[in-house]
N, C-alpha and C positions, 0 to 999 in steps of 0.2 A: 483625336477628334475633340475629348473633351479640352485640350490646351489649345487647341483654336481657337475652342468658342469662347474661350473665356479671354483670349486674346482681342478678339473681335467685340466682348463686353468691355474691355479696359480701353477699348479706341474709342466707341460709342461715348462712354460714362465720361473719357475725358472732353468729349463737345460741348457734352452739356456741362460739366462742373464750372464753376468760378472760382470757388474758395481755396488756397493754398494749402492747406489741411489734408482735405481732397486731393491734390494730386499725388501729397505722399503716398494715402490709404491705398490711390490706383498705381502708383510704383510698385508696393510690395503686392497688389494683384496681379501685377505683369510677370514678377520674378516668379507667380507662384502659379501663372500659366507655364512659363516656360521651361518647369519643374516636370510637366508632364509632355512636356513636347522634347527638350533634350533628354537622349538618354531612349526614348521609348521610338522615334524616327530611325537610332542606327541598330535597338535590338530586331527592328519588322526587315530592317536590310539583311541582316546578318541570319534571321532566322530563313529568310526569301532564298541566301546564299545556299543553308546549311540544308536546305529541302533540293536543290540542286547538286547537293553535293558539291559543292564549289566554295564552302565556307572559307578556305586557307588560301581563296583571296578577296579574302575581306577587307584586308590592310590596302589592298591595290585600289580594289573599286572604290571604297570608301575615302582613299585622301583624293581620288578624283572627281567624287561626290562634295568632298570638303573643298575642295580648291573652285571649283565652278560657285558654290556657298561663299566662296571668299570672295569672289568674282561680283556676282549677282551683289552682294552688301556694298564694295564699292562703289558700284554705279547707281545704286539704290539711296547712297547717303550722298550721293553729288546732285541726284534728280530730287529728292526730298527738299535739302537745302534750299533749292529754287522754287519748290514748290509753297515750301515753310515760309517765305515771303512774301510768298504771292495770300495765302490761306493756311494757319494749322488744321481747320476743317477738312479740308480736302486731302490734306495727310490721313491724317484719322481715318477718312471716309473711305479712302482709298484700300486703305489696312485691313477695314472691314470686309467688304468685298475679295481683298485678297485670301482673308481668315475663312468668309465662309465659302468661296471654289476649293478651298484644300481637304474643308469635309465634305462635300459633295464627290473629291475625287478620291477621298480614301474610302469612301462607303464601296467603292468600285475595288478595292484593291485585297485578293485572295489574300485571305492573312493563311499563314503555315499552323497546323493544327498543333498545340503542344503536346509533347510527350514526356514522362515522366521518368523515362532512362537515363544513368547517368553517363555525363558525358565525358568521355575518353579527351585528357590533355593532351594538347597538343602545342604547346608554349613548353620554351625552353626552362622552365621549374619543374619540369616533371618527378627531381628530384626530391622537392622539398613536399610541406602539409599540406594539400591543397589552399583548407580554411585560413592557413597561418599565414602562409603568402600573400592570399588573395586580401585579407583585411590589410597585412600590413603596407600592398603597394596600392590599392587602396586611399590607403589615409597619406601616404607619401606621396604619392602623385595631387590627391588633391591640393595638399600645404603647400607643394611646389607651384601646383597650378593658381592658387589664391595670391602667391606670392608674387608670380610672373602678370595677371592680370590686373594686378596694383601697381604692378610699374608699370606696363602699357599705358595705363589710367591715367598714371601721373605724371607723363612725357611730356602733358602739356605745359604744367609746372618748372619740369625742368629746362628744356627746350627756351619755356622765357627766362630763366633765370641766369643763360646764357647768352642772353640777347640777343633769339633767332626771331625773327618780327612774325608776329600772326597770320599773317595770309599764307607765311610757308609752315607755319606748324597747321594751319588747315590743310594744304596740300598733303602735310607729311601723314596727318592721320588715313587722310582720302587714297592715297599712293600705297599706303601699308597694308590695304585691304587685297591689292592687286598683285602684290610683291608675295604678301603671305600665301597667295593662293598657290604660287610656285613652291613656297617649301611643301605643301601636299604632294603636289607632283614630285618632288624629289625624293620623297621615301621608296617608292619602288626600285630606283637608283643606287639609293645607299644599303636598302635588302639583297642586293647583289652581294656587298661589301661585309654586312655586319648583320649579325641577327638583331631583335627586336631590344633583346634585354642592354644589348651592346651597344645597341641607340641610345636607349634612355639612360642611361650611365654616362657615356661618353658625353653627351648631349648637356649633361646638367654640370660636369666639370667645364666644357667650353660655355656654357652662360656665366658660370661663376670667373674664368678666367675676364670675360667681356666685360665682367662689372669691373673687373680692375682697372681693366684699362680706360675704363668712362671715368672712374676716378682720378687718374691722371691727365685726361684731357680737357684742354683750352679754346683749342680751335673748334668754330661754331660748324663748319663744314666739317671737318674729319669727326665731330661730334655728334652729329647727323646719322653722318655713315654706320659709324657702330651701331648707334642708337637703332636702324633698323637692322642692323643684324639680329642683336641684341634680342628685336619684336620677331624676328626671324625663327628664331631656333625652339623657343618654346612652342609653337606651330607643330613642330614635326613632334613635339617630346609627344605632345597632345593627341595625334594621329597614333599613335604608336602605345603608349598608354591605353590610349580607349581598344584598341584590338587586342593588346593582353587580358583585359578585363573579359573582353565577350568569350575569349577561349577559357573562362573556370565556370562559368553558367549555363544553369537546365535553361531549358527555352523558355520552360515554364513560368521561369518567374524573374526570365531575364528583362523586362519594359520596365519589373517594377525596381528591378535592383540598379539598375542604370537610370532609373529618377531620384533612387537615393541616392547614389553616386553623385548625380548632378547637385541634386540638394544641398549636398556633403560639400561639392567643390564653391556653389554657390556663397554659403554659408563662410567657410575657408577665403574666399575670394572680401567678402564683407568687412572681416574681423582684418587679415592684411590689409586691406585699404582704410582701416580705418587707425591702425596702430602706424603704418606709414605716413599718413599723412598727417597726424602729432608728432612722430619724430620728426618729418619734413621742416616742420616750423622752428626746432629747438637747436640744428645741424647744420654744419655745412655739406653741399650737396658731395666732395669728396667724401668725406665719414658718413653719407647717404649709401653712396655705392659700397665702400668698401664692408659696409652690414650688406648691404643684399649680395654680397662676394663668400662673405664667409659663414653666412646662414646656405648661399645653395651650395659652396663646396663641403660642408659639414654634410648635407644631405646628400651627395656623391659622393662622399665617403663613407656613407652609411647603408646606403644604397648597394655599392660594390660590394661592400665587406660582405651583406646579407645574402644577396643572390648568388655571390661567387663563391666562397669560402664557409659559409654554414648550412651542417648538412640537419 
């Protein structure tokens, strides 16, 4: 609630501001609403699950939670778009409004009372320290995810520096929101095949392999194509990560360890996008790829070795 409201003061303050200064100040008040709203949305699901007894399938309901989210954003940044022409007011305005029904409709919504029991692992480390895992995949999953979010970021860079013309890297961003919504849905698919941990392992060697081959490609179409794969795969690492996380935490202080979490990948996402786009300028876009190839297979190899092999 209180990441709404301050959502709905960052929409406000932007109508009335003028000064460019100002819109900074209200950027980092947006990243720092939405500090309390990710993270603390999938602990009230999970906790919702885990009073049902239904917790282990968290990983289901929730990438079908996230893929309708990937859904909803799509058609949200096509209807914006047209809206944003017409009035940035009426965006704003609209935001507002939509910020304050979502407190209105959680002041309705039975929160599960915490308890202070500890909670029985049920993720496949059961072998290892709880602490020692859970920091370590943790801060790995975020770097990955910092990492994977700055190239998202920066497609649009590259896209033109391939001379794909702009109205289709608008499509391409608009179409990726509805494409990604499917890799949600596809982890319940691949949970038949592979456990969780076997996801995000596997997962982070096939994006490292992708970078290579973007490296060597010319053609603007078959360049494309990977490229959303590419936006693809991290999606699922994402769904699948965030469900290992909730199975090491008390309930109790699970909202707030999954804003640091988010803070943490926030933060990680900032610092990659910002040491990327200074190498961006200095490289060519092959020796581009072939770093974000061999920084994410360094980390699936470090990955495997940790979860698989040390006990």
């Amino acid at each position: 609630m209180l990441g709404c409201f301050l959502l709905a003061l960052h929409s406000f303050t932007m109508i009335i501001s003028k000064k460019p200064v100002a819109f900074m100040i209200l950027a980092g008040l947006e990243g720092f609403a939405y500090t309390f709203v990710t993270g603390s949305n999938s602990a009230l699901l999970y906790d919702i699950l885990k009073r049902e007894h239904t917790e282990n399938d968290y990983l289901k309901i929730n990438s079908k939670v996230l893929s309708l989210e990937s859904l909803t954003i799509g058609i949200s940044i096509f209807i914006g778009g047209e809206l944003a022409a017409y009035s940035w007011n009426l965006v704003y305005g609209i935001q507002i409004i939509t910020m304050l029904f979502a407190i209105v409709f959680l002041k309705n919504i039975d929160e599960p009372e915490h308890n202070s029991k500890t909670v029985h692992l049920k993720t496949d480390f059961k072998k290892y320290r709880p602490g020692t895992i859970l920091c370590f995949f943790i801060l790995i999953s975020s770097i990955t995810d910092g990492i994977f979010c700055g190239y998202y970021n920066m497609n649009q860079l590259f896209l033109d520096r391939i001379h794909i013309t702009v109205a289709t890297i608008g499509l391409f961003f608009s179409a990726s929101y509805f494409i990604n919504s499917a890799a949600y849905l596809l982890v319940g698919f691949i949970l038949k095949i592979l456990n969780r941990k076997q996801i995000f392992i596997y997962g982070l060697f096939i994006q490292g392999f992708l970078f290579l081959l973007l490296m060597r490609m010319k053609n603007p179409s078959v360049f494309l194509i990977f490229t959303i794969i590419a936006c693809f795969i991290p999606e699922i690492l994402f769904a699948v990560s965030d469900s290992i996380i909730q199975d090491y935490i008390d309930s109790k202080y699970r909202a707030t360890i999954l804003s640091v979490v988010s803070m943490l990948r926030t933060c990680t996402t900032a610092l990659c996008y910002g040491i990327m786009g200074k190498v961006f300028d200095q490289i060519s876009l092959g020796f581009f790829f072939l770093g974000l190839a061999v920084i994410t297979l360094i980390f699936a190899g470090v990955v495997n070795y940790c979860l698989f092999y040390t006990k």
